[in-house]
N, CA, C and O atoms as a DFTB+ gen file, in Angstrom:
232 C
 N C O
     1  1       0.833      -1.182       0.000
     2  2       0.000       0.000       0.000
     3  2       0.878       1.244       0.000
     4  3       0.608       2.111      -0.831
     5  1       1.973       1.448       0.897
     6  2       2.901       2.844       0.576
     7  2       3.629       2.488      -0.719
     8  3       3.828       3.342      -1.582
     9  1       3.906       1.602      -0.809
    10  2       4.915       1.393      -2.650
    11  2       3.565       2.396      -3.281
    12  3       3.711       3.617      -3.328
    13  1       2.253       1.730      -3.752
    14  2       1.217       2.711      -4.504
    15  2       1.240       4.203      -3.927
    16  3       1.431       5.129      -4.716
    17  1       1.046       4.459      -2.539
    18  2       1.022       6.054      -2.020
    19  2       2.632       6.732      -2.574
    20  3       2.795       7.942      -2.729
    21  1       3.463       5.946      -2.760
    22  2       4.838       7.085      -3.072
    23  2       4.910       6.610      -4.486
    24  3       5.840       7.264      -4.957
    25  1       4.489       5.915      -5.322
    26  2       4.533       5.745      -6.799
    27  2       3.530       7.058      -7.570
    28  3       3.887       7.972      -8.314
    29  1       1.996       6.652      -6.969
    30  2       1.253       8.222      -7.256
    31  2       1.821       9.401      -7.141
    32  3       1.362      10.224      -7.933
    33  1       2.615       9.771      -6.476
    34  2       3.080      10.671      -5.432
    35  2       4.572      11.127      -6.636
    36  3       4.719      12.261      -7.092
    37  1       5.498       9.960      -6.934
    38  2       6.364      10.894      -7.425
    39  2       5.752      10.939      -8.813
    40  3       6.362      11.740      -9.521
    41  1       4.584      10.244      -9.530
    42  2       4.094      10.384     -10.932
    43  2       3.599      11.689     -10.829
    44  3       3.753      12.415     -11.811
    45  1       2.942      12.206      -9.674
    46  2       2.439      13.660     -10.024
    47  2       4.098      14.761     -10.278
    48  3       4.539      15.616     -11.047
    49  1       4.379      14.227      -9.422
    50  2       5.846      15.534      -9.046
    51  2       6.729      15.456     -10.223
    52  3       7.375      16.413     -10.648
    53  1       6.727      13.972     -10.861
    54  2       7.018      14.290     -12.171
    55  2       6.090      15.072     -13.306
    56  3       6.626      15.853     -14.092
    57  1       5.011      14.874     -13.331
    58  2       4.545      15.758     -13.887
    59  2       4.231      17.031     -13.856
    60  3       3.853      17.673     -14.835
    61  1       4.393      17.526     -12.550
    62  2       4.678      18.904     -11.966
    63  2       6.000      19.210     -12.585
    64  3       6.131      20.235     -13.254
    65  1       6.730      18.596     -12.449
    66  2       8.182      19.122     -13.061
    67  2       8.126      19.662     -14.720
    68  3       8.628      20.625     -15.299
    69  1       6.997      18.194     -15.276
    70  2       7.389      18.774     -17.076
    71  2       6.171      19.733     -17.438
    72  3       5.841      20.196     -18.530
    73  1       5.781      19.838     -16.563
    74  2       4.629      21.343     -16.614
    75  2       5.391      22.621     -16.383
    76  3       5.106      23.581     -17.099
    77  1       6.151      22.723     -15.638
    78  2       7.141      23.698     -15.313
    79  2       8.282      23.758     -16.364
    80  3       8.832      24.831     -16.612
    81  1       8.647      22.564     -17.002
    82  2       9.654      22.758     -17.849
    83  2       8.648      23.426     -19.031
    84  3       8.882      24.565     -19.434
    85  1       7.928      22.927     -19.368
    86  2       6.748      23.613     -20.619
    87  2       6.606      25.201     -20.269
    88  3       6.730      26.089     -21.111
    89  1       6.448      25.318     -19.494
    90  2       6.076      26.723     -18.952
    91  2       7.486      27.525     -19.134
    92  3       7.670      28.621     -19.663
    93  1       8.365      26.690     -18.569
    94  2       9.982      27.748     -18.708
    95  2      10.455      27.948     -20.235
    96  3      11.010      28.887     -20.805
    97  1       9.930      26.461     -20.741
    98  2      10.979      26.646     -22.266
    99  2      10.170      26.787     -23.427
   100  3      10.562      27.124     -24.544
   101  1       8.636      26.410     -22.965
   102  2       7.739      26.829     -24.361
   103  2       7.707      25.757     -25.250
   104  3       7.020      25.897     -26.262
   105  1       8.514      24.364     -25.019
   106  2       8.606      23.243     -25.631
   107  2       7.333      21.993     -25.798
   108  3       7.254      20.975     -25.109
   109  1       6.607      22.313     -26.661
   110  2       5.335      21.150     -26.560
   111  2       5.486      19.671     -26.041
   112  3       4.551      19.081     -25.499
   113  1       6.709      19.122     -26.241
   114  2       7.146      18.259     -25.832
   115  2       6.927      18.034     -24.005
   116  3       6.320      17.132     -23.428
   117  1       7.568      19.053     -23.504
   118  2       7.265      19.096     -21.968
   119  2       5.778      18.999     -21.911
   120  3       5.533      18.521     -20.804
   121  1       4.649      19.215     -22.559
   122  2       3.669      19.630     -22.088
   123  2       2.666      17.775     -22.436
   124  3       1.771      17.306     -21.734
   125  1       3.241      17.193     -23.641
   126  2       3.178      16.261     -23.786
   127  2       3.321      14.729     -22.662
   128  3       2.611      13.762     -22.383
   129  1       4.567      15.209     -22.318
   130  2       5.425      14.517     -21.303
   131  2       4.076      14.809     -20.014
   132  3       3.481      13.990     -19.313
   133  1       3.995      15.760     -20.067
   134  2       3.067      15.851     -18.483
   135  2       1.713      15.237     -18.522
   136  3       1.212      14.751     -17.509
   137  1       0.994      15.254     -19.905
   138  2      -0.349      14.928     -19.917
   139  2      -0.088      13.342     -19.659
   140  3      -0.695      12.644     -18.846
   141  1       0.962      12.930     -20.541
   142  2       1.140      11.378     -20.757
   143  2       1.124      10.984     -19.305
   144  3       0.407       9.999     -19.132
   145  1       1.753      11.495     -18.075
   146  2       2.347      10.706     -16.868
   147  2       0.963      11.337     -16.123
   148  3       0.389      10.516     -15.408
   149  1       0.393      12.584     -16.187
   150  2      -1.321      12.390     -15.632
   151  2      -1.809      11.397     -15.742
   152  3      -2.143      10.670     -14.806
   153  1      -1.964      11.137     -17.083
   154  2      -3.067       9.985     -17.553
   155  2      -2.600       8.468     -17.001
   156  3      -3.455       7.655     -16.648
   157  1      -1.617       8.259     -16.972
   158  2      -0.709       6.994     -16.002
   159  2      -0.936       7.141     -14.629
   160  3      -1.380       6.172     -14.012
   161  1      -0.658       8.416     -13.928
   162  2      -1.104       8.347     -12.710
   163  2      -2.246       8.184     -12.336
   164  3      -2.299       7.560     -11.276
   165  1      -3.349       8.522     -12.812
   166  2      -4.866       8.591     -12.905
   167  2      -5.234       6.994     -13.205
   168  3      -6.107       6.502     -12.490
   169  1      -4.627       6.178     -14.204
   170  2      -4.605       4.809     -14.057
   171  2      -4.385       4.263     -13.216
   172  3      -5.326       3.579     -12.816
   173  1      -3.297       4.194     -12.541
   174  2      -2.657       3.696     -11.191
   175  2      -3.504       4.218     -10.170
   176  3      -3.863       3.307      -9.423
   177  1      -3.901       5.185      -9.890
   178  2      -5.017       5.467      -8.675
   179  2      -6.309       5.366      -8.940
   180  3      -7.080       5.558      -8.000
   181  1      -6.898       5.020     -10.368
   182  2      -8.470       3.664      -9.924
   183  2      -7.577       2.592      -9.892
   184  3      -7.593       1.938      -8.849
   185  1      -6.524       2.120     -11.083
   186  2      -6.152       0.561      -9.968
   187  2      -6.377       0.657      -8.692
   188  3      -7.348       0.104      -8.176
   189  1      -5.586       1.308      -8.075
   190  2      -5.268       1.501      -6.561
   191  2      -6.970       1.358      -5.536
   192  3      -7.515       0.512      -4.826
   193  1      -7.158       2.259      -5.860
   194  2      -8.759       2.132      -5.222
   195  2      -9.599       1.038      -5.975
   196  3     -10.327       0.727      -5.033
   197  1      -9.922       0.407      -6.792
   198  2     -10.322      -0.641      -7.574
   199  2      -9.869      -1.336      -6.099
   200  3     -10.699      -1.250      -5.194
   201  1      -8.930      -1.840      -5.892
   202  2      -8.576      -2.864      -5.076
   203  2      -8.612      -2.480      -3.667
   204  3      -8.879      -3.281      -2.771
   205  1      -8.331      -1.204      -3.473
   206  2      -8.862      -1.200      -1.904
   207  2     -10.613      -1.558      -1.730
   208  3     -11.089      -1.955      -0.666
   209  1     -11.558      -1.294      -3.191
   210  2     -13.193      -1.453      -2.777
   211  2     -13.214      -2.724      -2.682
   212  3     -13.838      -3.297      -1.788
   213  1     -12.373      -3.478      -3.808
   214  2     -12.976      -5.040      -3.577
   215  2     -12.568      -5.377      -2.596
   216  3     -13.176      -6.384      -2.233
   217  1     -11.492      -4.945      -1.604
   218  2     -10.990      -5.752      -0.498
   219  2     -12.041      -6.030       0.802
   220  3     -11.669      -6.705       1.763
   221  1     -13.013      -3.707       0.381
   222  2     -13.782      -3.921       1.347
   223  2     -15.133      -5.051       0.860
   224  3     -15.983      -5.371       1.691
   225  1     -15.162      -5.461      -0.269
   226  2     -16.330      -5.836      -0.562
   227  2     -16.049      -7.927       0.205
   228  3     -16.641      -8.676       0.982
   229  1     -14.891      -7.971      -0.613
   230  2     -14.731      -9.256      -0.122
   231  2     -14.793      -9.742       1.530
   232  3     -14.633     -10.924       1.832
């Protein structure tokens, strides 16, 4: 359960980072880079909860 809480955790901060690089250098690429690792993190946290509901369900 903390491996998932610090995996979410540095996927946002990476993407905080290439939002900031987009913003500093104007490079679409950075801005690319950030949507891509949202959309991964956002996967990984319904996995994440997906399996904490069934745990409560089971």
């Amino acid at each position: 359960m903390l491996l998932f809480r610090w995996t979410i955790l540095l996927l946002l901060l990476g993407a905080v980072v290439s939002f900031m690089l987009f913003v500093g250098t104007g490079q679409e690429r950075f801005k690319r880079y950030g949507l891509m690792v949202v959309k991964w993190t956002l996967l990984a946290a319904f996995g994440f909860f997906g399996v904490l509901i069934l745990e409560r369900l089971a």
